[in-house]
N, CA, C and O atoms as a Tripos MOL2 file, in Angstrom:
@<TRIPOS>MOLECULE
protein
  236   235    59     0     0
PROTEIN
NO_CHARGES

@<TRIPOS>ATOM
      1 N         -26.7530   18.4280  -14.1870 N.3       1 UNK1
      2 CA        -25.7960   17.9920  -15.1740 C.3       1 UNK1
      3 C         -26.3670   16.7540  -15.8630 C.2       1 UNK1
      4 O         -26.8080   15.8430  -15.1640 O.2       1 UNK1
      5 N         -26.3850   16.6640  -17.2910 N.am      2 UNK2
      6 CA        -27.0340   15.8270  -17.3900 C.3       2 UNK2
      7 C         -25.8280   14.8730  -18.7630 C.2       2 UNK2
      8 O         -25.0200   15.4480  -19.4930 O.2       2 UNK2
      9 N         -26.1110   13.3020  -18.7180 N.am      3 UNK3
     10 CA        -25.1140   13.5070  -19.1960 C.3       3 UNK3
     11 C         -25.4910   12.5750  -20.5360 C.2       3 UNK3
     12 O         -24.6790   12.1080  -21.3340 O.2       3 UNK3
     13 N         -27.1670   12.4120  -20.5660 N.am      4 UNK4
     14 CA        -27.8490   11.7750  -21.9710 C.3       4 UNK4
     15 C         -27.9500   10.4520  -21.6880 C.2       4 UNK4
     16 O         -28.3730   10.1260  -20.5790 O.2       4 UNK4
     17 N         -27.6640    9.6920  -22.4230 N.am      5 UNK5
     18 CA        -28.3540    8.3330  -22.7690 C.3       5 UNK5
     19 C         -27.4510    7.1120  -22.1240 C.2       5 UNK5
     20 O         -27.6240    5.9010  -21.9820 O.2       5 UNK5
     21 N         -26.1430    8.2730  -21.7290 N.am      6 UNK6
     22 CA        -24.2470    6.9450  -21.4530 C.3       6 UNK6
     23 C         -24.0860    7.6970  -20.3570 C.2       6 UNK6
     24 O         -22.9170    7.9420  -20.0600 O.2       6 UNK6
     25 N         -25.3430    8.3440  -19.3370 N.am      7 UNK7
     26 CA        -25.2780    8.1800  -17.7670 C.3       7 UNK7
     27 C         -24.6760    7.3270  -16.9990 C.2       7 UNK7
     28 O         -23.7250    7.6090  -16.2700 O.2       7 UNK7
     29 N         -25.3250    5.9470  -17.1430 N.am      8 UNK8
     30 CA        -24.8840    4.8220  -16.8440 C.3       8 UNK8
     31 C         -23.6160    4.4800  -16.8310 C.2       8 UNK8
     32 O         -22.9790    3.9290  -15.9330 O.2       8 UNK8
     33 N         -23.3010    4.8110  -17.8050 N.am      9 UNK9
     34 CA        -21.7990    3.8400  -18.7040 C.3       9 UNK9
     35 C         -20.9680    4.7770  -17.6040 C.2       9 UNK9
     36 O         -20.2340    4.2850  -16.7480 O.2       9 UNK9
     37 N         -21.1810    6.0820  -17.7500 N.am     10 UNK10
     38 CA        -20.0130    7.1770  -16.8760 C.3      10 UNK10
     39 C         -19.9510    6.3130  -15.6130 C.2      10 UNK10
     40 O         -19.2170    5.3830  -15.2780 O.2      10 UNK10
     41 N         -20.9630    6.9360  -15.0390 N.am     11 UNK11
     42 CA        -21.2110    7.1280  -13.4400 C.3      11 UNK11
     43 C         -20.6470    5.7680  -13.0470 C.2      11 UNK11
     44 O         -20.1430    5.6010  -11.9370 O.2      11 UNK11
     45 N         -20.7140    4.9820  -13.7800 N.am     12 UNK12
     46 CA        -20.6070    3.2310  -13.3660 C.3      12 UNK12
     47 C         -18.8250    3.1750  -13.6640 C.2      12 UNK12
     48 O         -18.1410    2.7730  -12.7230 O.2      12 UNK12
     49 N         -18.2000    3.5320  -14.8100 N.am     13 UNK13
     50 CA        -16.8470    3.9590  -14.8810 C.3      13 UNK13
     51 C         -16.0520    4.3880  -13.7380 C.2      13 UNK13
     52 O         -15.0820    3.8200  -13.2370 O.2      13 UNK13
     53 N         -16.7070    5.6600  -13.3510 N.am     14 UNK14
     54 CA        -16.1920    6.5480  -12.7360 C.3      14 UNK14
     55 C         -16.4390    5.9150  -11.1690 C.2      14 UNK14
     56 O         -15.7890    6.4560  -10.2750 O.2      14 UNK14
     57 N         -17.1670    5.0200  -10.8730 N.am     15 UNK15
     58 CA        -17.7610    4.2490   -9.7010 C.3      15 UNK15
     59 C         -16.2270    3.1500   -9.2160 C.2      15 UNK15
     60 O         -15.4370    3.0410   -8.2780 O.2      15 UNK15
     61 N         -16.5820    2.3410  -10.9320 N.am     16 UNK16
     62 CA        -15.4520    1.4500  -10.6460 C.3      16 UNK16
     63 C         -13.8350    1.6720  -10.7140 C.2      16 UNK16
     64 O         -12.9390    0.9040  -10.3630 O.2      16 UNK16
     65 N         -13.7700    2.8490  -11.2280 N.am     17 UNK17
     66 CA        -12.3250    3.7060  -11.2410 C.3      17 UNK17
     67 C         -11.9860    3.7020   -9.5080 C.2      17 UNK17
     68 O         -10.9770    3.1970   -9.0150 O.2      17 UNK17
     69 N         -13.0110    4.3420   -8.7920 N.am     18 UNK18
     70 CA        -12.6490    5.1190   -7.5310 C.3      18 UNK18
     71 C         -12.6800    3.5380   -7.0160 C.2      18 UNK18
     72 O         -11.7260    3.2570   -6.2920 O.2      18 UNK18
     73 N         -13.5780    2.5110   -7.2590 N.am     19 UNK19
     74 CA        -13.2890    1.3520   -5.9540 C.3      19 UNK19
     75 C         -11.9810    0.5510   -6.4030 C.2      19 UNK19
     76 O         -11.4940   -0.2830   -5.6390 O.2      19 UNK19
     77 N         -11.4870    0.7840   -7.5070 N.am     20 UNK20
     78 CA        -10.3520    0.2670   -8.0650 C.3      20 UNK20
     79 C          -9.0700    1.0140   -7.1540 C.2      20 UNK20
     80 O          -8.2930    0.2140   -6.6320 O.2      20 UNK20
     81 N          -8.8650    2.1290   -6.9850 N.am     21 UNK21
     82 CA         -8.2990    2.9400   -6.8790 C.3      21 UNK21
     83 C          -8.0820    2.7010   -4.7590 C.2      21 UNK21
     84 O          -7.0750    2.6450   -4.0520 O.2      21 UNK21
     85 N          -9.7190    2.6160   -4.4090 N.am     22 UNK22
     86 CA         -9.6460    2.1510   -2.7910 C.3      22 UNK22
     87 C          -9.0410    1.1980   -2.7390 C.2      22 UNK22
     88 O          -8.0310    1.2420   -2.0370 O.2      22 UNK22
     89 N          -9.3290    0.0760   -3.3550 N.am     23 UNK23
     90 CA         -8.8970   -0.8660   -3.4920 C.3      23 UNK23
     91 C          -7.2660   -1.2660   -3.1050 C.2      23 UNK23
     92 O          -6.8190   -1.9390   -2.1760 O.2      23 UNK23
     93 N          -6.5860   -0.5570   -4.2250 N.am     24 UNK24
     94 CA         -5.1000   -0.4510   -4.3380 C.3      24 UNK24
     95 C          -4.0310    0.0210   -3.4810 C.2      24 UNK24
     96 O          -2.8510   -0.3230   -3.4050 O.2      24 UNK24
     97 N          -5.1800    1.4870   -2.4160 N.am     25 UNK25
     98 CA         -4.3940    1.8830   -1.1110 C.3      25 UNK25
     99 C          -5.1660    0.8700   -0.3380 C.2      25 UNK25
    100 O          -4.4780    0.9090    0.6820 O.2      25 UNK25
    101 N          -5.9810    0.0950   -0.1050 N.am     26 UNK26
    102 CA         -6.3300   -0.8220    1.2230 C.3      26 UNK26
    103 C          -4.9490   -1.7850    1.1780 C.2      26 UNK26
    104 O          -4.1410   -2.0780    2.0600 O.2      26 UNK26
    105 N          -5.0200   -2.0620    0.0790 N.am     27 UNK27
    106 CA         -3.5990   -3.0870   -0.3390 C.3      27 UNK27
    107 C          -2.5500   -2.7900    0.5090 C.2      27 UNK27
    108 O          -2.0200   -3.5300    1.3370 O.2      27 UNK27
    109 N          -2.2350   -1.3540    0.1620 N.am     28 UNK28
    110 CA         -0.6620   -1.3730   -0.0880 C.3      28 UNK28
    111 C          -0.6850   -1.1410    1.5170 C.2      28 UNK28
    112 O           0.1120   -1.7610    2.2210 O.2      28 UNK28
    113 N          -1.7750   -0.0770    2.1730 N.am     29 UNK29
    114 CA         -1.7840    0.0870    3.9760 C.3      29 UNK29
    115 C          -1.4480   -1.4650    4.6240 C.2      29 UNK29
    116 O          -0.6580   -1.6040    5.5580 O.2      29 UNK29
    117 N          -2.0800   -2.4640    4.0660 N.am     30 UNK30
    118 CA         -2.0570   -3.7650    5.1470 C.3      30 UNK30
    119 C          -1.1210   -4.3450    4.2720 C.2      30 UNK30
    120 O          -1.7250   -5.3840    4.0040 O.2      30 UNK30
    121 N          -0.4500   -4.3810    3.8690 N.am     31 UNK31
    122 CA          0.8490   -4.8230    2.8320 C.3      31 UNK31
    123 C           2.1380   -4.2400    3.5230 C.2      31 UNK31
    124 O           3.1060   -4.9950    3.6140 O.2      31 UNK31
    125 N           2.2270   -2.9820    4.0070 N.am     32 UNK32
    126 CA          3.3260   -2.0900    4.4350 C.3      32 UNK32
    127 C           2.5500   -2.6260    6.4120 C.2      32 UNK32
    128 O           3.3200   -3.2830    7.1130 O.2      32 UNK32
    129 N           1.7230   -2.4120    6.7610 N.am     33 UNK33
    130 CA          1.5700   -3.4260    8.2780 C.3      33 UNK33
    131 C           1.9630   -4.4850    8.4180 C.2      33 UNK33
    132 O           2.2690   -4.8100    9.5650 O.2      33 UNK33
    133 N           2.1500   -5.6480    7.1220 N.am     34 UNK34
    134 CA          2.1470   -6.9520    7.2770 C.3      34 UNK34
    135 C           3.9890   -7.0560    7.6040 C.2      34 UNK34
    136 O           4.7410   -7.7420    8.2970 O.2      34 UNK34
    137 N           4.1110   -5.7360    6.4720 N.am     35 UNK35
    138 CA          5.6710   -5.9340    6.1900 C.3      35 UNK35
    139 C           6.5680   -5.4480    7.8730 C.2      35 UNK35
    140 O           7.5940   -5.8880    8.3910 O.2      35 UNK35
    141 N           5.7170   -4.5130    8.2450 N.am     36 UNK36
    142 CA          6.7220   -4.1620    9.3810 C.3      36 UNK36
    143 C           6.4780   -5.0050   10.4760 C.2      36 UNK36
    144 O           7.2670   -5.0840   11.4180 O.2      36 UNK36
    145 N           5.4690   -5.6150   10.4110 N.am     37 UNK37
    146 CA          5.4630   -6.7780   11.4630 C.3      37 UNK37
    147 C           6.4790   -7.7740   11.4320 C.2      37 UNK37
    148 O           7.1280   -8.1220   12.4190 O.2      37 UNK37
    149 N           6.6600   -8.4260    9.7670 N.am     38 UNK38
    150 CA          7.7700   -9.0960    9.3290 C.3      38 UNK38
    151 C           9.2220   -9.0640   10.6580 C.2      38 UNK38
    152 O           9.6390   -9.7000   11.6260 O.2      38 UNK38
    153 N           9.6020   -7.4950    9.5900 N.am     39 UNK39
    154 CA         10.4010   -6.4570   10.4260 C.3      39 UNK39
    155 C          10.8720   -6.8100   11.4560 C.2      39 UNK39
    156 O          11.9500   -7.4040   11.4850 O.2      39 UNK39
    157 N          10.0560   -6.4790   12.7300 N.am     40 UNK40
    158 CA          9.8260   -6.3660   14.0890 C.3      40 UNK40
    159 C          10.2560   -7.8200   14.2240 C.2      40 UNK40
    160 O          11.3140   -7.9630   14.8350 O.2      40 UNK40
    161 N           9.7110   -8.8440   13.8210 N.am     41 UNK41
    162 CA          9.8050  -10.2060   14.3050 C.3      41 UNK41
    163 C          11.0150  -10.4690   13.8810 C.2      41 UNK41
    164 O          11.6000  -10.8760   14.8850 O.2      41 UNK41
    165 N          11.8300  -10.4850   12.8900 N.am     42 UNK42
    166 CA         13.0000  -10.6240   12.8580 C.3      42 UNK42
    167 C          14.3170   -9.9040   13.8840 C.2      42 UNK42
    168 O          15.3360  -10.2740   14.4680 O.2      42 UNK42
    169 N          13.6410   -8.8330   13.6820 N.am     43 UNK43
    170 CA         15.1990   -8.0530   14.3470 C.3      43 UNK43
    171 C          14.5420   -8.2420   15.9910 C.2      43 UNK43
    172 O          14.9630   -7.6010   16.9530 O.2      43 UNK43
    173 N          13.5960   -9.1110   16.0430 N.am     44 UNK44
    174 CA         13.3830   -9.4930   18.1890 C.3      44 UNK44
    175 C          14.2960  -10.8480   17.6750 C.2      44 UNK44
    176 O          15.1260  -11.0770   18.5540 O.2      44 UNK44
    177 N          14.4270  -11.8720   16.4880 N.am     45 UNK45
    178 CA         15.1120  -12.7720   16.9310 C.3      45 UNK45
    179 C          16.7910  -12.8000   16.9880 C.2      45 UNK45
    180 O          17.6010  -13.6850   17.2610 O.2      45 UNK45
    181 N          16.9350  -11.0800   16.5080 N.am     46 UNK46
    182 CA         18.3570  -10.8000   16.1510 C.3      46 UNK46
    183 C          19.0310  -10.4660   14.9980 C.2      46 UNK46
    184 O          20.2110  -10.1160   15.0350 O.2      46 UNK46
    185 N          18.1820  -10.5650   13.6300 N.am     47 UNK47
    186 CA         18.3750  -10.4730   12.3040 C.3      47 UNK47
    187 C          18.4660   -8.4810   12.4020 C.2      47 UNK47
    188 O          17.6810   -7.8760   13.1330 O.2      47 UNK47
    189 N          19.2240   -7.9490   11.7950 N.am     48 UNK48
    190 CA         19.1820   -7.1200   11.7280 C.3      48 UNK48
    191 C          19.3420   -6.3420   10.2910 C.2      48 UNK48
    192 O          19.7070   -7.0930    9.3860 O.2      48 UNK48
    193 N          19.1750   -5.2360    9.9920 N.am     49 UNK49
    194 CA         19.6730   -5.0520    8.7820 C.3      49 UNK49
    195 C          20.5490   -4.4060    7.8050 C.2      49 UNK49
    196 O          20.2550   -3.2110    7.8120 O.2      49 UNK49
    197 N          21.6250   -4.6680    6.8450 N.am     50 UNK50
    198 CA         22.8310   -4.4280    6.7290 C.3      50 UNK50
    199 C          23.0100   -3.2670    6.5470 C.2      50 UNK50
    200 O          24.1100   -2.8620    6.9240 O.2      50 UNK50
    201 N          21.8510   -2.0110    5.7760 N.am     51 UNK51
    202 CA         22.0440   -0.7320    6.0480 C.3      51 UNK51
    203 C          22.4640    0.0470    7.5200 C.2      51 UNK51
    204 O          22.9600    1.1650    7.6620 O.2      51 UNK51
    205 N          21.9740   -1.2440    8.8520 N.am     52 UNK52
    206 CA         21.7610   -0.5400   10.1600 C.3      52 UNK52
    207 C          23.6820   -0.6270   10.0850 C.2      52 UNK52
    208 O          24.3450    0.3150    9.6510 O.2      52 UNK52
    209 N          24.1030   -1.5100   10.4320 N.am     53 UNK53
    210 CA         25.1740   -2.8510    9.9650 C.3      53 UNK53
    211 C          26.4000   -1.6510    9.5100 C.2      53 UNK53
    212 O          27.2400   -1.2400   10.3110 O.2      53 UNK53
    213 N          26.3210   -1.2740    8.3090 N.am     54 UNK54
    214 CA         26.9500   -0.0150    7.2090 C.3      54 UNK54
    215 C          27.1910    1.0320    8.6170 C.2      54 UNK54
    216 O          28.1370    1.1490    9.3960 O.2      54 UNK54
    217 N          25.8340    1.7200    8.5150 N.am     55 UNK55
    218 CA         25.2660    2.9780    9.5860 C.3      55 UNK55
    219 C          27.0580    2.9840   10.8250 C.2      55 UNK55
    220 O          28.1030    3.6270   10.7230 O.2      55 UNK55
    221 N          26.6250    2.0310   11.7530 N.am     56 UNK56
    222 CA         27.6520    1.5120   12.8660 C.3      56 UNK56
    223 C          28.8550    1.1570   12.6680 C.2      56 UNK56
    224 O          29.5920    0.9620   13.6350 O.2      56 UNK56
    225 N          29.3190    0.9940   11.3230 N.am     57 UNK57
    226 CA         30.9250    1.0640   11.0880 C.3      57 UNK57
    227 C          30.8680    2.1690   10.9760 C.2      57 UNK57
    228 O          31.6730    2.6500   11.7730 O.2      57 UNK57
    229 N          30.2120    3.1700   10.2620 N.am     58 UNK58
    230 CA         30.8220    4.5980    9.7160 C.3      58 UNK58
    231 C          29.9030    5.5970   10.1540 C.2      58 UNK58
    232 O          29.4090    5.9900    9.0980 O.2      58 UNK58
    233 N          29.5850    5.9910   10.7220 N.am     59 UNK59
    234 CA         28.5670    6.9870   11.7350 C.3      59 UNK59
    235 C          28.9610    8.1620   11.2900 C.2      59 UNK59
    236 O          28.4750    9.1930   11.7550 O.2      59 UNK59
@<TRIPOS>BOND
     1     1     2 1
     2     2     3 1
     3     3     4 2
     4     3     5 am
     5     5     6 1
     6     6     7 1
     7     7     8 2
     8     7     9 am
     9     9    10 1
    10    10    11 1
    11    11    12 2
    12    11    13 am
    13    13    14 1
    14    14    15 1
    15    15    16 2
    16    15    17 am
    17    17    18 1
    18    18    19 1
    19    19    20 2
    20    19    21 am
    21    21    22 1
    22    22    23 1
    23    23    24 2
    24    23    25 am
    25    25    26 1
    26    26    27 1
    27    27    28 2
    28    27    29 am
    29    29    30 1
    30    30    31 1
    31    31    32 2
    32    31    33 am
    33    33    34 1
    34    34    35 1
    35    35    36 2
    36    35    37 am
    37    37    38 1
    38    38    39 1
    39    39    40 2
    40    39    41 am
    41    41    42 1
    42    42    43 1
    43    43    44 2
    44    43    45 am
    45    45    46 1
    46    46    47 1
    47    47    48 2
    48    47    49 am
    49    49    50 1
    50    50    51 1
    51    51    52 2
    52    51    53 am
    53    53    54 1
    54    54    55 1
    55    55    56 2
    56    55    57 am
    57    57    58 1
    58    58    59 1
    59    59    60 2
    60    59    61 am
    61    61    62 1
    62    62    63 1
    63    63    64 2
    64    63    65 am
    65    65    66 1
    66    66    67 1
    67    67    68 2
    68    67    69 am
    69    69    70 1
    70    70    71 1
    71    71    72 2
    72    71    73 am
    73    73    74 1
    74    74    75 1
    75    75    76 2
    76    75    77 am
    77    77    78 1
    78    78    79 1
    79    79    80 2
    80    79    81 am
    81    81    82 1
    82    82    83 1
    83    83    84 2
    84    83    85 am
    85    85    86 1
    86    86    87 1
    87    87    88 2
    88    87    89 am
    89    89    90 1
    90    90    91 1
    91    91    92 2
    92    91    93 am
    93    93    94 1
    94    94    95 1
    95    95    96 2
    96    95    97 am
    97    97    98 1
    98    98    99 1
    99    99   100 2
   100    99   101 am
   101   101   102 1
   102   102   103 1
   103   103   104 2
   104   103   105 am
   105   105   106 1
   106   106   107 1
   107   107   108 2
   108   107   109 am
   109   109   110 1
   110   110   111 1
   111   111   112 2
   112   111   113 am
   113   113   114 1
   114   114   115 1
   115   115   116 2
   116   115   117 am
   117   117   118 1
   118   118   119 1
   119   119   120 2
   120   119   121 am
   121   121   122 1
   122   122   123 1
   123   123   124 2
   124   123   125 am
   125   125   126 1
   126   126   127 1
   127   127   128 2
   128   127   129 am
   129   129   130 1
   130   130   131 1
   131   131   132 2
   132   131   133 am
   133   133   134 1
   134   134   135 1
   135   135   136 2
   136   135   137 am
   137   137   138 1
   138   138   139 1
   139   139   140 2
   140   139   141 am
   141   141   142 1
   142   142   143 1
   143   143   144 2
   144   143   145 am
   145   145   146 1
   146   146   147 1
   147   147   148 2
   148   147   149 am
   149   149   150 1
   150   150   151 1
   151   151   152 2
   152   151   153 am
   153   153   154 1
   154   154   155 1
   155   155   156 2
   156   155   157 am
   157   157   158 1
   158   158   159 1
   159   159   160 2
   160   159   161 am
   161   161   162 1
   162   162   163 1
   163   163   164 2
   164   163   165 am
   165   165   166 1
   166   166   167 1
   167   167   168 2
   168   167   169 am
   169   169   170 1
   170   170   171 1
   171   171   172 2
   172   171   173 am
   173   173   174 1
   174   174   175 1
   175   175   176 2
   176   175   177 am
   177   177   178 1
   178   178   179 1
   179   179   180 2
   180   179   181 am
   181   181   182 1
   182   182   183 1
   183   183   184 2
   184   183   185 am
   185   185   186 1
   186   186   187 1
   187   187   188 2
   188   187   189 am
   189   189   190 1
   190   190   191 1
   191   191   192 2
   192   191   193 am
   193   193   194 1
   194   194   195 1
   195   195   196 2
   196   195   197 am
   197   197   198 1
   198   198   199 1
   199   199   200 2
   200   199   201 am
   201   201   202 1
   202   202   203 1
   203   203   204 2
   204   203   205 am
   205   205   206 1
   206   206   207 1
   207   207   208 2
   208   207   209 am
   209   209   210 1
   210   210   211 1
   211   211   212 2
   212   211   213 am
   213   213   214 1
   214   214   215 1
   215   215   216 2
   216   215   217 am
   217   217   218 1
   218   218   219 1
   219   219   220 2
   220   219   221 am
   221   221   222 1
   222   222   223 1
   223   223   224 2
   224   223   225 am
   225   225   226 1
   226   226   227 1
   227   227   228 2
   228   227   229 am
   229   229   230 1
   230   230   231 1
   231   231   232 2
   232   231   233 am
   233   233   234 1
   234   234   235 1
   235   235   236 2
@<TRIPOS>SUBSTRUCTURE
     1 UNK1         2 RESIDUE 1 A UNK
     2 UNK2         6 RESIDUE 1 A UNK
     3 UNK3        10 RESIDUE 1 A UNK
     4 UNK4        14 RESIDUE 1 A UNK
     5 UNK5        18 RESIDUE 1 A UNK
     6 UNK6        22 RESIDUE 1 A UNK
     7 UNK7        26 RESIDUE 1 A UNK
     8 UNK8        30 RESIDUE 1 A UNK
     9 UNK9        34 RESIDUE 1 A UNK
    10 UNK10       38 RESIDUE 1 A UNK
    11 UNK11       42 RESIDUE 1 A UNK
    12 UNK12       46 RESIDUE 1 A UNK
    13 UNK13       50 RESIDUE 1 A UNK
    14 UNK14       54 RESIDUE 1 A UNK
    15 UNK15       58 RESIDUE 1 A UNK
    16 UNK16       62 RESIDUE 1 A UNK
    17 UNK17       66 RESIDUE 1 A UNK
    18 UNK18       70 RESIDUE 1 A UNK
    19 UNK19       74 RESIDUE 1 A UNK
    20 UNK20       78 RESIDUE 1 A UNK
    21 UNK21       82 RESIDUE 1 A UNK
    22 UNK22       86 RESIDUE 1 A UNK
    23 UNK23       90 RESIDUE 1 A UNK
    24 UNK24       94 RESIDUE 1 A UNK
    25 UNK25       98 RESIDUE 1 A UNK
    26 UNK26      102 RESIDUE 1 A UNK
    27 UNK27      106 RESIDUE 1 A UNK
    28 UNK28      110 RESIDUE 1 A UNK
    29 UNK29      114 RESIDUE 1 A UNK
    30 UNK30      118 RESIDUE 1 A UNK
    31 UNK31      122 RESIDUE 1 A UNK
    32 UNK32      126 RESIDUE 1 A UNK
    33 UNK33      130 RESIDUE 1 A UNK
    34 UNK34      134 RESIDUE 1 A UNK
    35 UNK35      138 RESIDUE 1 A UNK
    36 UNK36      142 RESIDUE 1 A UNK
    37 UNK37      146 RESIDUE 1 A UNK
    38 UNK38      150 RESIDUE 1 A UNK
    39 UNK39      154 RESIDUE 1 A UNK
    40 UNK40      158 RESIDUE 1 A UNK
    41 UNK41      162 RESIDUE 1 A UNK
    42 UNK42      166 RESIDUE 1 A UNK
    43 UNK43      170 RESIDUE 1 A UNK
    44 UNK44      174 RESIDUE 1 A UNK
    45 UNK45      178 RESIDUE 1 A UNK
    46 UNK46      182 RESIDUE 1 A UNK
    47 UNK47      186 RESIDUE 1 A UNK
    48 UNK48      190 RESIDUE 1 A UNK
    49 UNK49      194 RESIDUE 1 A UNK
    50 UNK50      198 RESIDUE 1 A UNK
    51 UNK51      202 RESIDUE 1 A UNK
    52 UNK52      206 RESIDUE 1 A UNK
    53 UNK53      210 RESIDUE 1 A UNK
    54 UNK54      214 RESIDUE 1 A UNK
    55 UNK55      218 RESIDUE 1 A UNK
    56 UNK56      222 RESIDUE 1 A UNK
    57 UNK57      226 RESIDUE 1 A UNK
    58 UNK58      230 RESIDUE 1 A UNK
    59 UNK59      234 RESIDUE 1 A UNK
């Protein structure tokens, strides 16, 4: 496949598209870990949350 003279320009596009793209799920994986750790540490000191709260009046 050849793709002429703007080889470069693609392949290098299409390079920085995909590490853009890794990039954005590395994020959001240790973003959504950070968050449920949050989580966890709150509702061990008792904080709970008002959807649970809702849930247990009306089951």
């Amino acid at each position: 496949m050849a793709f002429g003279p703007y080889a470069i320009f693609i392949v290098g596009a299409y390079g920085a598209a995909a590490a853009i793209v890794a990039g954005l799920i590395a994020w959001i994986v240790l973003d959504r870990r950070h968050l449920i750790r949050l989580i966890n540490e709150l509702e061990a000191k008792g904080i709970t949350r008002r959807s649970e709260r809702a849930y247990e009046k009306n089951p």
